[in-house]
C-alpha positions as CSV (number, residue, x, y, z in Angstrom):
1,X,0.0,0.0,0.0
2,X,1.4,3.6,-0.9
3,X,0.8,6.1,1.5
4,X,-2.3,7.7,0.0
5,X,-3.7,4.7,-0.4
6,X,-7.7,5.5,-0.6
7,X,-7.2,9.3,-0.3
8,X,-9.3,11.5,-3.2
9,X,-7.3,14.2,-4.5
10,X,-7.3,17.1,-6.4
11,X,-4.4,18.9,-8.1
12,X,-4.8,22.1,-10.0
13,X,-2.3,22.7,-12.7
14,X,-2.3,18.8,-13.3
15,X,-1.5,18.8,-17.0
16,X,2.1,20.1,-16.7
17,X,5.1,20.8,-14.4
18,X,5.1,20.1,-11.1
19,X,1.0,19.7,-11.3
20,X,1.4,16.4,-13.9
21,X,4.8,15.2,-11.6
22,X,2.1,15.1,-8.8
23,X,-0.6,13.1,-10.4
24,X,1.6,10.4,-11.5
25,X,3.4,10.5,-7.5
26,X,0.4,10.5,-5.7
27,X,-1.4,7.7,-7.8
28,X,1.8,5.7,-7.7
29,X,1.2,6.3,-3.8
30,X,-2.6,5.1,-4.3
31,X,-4.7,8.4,-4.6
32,X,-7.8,8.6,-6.7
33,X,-6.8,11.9,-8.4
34,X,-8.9,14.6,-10.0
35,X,-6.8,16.4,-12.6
36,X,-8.0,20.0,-13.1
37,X,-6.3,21.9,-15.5
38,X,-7.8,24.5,-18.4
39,X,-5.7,22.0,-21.0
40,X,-8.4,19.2,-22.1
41,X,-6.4,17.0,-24.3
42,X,-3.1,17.1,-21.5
43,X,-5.3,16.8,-19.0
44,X,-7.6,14.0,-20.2
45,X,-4.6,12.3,-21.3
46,X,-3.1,11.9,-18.0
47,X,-6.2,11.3,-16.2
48,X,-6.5,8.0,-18.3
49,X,-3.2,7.3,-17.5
50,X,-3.2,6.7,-14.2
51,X,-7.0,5.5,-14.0
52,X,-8.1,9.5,-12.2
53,X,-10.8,12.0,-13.6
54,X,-10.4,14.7,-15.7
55,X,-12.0,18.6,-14.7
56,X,-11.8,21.4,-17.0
57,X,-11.2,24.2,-15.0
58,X,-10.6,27.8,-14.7
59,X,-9.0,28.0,-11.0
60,X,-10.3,31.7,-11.1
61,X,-13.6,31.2,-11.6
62,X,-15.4,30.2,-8.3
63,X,-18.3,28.5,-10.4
64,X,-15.2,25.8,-12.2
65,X,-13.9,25.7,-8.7
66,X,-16.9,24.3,-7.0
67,X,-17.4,21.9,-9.8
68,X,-14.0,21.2,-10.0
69,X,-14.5,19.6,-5.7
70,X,-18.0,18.7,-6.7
71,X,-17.1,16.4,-9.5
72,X,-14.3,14.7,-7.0
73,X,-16.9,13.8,-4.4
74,X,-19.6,12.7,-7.2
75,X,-16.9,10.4,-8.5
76,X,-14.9,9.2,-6.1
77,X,-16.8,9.9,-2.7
78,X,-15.0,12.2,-1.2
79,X,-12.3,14.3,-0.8
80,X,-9.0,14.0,1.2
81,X,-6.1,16.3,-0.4
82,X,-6.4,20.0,-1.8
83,X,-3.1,20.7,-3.9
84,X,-3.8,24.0,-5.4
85,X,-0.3,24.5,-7.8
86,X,-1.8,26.0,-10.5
87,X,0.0,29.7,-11.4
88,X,1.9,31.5,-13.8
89,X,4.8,33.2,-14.9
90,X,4.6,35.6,-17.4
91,X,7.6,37.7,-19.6
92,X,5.7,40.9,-19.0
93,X,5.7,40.4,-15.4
94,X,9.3,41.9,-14.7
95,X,10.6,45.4,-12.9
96,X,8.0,47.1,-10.7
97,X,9.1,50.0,-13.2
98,X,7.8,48.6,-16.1
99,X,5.4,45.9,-14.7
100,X,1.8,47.1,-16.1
101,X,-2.1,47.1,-13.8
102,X,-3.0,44.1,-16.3
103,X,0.2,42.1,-16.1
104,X,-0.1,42.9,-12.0
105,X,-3.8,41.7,-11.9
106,X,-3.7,38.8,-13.9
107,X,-1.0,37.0,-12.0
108,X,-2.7,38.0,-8.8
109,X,-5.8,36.3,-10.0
110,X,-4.1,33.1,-11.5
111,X,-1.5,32.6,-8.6
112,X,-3.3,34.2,-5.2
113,X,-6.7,34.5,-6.2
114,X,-7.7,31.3,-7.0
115,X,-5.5,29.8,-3.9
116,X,-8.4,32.0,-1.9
117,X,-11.0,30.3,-4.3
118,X,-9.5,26.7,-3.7
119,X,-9.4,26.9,-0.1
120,X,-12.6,28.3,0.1
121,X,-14.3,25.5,-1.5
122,X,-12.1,22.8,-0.6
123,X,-11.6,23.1,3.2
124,X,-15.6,23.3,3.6
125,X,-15.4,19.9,1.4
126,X,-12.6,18.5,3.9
127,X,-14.5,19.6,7.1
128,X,-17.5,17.8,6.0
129,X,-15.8,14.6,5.5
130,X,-13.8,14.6,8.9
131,X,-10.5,16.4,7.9
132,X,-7.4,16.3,5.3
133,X,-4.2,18.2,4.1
134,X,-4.0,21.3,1.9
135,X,-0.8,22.5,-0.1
136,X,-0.7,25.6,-1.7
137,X,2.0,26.0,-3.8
138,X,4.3,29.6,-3.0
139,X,7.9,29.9,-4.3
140,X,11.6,30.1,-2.5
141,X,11.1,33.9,-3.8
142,X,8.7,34.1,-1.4
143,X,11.5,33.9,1.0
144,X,14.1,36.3,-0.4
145,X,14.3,39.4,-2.4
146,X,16.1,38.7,-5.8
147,X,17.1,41.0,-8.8
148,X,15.7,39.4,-11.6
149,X,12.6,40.7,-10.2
150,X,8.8,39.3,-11.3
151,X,7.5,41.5,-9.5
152,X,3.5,40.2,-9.2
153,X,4.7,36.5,-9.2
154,X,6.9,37.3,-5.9
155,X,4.1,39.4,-4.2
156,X,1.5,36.2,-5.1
157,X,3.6,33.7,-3.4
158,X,4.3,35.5,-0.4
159,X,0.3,36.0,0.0
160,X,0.1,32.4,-0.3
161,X,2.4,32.3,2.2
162,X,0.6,34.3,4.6
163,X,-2.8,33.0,3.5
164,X,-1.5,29.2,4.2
165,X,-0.3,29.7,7.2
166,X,-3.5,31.7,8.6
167,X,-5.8,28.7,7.6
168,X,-3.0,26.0,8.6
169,X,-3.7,27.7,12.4
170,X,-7.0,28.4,12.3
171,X,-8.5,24.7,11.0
172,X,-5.5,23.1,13.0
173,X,-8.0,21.2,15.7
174,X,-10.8,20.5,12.9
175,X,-8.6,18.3,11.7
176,X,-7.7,20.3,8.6
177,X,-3.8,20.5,7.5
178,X,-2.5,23.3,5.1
179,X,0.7,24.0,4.2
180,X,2.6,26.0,2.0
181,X,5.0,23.7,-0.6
182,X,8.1,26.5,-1.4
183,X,10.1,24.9,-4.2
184,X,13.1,26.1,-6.0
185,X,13.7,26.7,-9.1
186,X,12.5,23.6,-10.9
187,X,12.9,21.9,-14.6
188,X,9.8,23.1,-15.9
189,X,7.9,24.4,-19.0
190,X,7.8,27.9,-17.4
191,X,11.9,27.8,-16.6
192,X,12.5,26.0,-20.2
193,X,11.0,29.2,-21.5
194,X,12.8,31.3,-19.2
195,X,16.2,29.8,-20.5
196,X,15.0,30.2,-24.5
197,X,14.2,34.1,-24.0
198,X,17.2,35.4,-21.8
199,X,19.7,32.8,-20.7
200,X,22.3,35.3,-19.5
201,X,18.6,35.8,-17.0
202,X,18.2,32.4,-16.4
203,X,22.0,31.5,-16.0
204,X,22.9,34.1,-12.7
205,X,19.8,31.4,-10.8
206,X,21.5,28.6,-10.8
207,X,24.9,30.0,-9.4
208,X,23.1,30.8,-6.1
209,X,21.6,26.6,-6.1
210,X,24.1,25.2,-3.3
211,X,23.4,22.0,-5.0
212,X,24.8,23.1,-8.2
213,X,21.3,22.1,-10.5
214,X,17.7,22.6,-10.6
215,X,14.9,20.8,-9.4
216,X,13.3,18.2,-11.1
217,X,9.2,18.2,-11.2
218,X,9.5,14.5,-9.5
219,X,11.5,16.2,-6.4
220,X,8.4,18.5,-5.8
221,X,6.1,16.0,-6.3
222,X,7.4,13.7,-3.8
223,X,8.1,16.7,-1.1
224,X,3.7,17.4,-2.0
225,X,2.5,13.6,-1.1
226,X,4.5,14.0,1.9
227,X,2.5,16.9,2.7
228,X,-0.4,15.1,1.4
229,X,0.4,11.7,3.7
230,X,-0.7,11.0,7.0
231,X,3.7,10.8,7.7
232,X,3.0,14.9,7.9
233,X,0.5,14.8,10.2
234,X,2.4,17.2,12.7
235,X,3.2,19.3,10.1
236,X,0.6,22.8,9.3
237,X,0.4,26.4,8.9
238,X,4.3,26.0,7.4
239,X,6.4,27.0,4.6
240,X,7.7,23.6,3.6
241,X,11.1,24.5,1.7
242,X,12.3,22.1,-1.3
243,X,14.9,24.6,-3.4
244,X,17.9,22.9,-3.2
245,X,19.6,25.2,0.2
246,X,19.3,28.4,-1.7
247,X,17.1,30.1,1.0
248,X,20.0,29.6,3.7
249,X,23.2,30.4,1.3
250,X,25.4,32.8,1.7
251,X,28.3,31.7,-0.8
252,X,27.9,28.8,-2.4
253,X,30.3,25.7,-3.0
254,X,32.8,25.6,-5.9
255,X,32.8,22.8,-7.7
256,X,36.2,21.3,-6.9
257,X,35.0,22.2,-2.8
């Protein structure tokens, strides 16, 4: 038996990243898993892969999100797990200077907003059916200031941050978990495209990395259905830190050190 063996969960994001990582990780670890995700033909894809359900949805939208938990109890019975990793990253979020209203608002909506939404609907699900674990996924930038500013993207994860840990105290004796998942700089679509545009940008990250590399999607995935497991059980309102050291470096190793 895995250690979500006979938990429902839903992951927002699920087609790609981190989010499609996660399916695969938690139904390797025995969750029924709901993959909600605006990409249909991604999302259905991977939902037949691993035997879970498929939910078109628009994590900024509270109507998609309600359907989104509805459909998981409809289907499966119930629900266990929250992992609310959708987000985004856009090039025209950059420099407060030069960072635009829409660009601000749209990343707000996409990567704080709809953490709000999720939570809202999913912890009334959880409560109903006697308790379970919600990640949110923030960033290490949440953590530290950097230069290669994105300026909205920062600002979202440290609300998550803040909006995490008030619900992780608050539902602590209800029997509701929720934590904030902090990775690193991981090996995803969103970096890839980082890299493509402005690698000179994308190069000066990894020098700070103690570890010398990036994350992989997989390393995240398994940090989540940790969070997700009853092994965490002790473990809410915190900022749960996978970035490879970067958050407590200083100066980092040479290679021959």
């Amino acid at each position: 038996m895995g250690r979500l063996e006979g938990k429902v969960a839903v992951i927002t994001g699920g087609a790609s990243g981190i989010g499609r990582a996660s399916v695969r990780r938690f139904a390797t670890e025995g969750a029924r898993v709901v993959v909600a995700d605006l990409d249909e033909a991604g999302g259905s894809a991977l939902a037949s892969e691993v035997g879970g359900l498929f939910v078109r949805a628009d994590v900024t939208d509270p109507g998609d999100v309600e359907a989104m938990y509805d459909a998981a109890v409809s289907h499966f019975g119930g629900l266990d797990v929250c992992f609310n990793n959708a987000g985004i990253s856009p090039p025209e979020d950059d420099s407060v200077l030069t960072t635009d209203l829409g660009a601000w608002r749209r990343v707000q909506e996409v990567n704080l907003t709809s953490v709000f939404l999720c939570c809202k609907a999913g912890i009334a699900r959880l409560l109903e059916h006697g308790g379970g674990s919600v990640i949110n996924t923030a960033s290490f930038v949440a953590l530290l200031g950097a230069a290669t500013s994105q300026i909205s993207y920062t600002a979202s994860k440290g609300g998550v941050l803040a909006l995490s840990r008030e619900l992780g105290v608050q539902f602590a004796r209800r029997g509701v978990r929720v934590n904030a998942l902090c990775p690193g700089p991981v090996n995803t679509p969103l970096l890839e495209e980082l890299f493509a545009k402005d690698p000179e940008r994308a190069a000066r990250r990894l020098v700070h990395v103690p570890m010398g590399r990036f994350g992989e999607p997989e390393e995240i995935a398994a940090a989540a259905a940790f969070l997700a497991s009853d092994d965490a059980s002790f473990i809410t309102a915190s900022s749960f830190v996978v970035d490879g050291g970067i958050h407590a470096a200083y100066v980092t190793p040479l290679e021959e050190e």
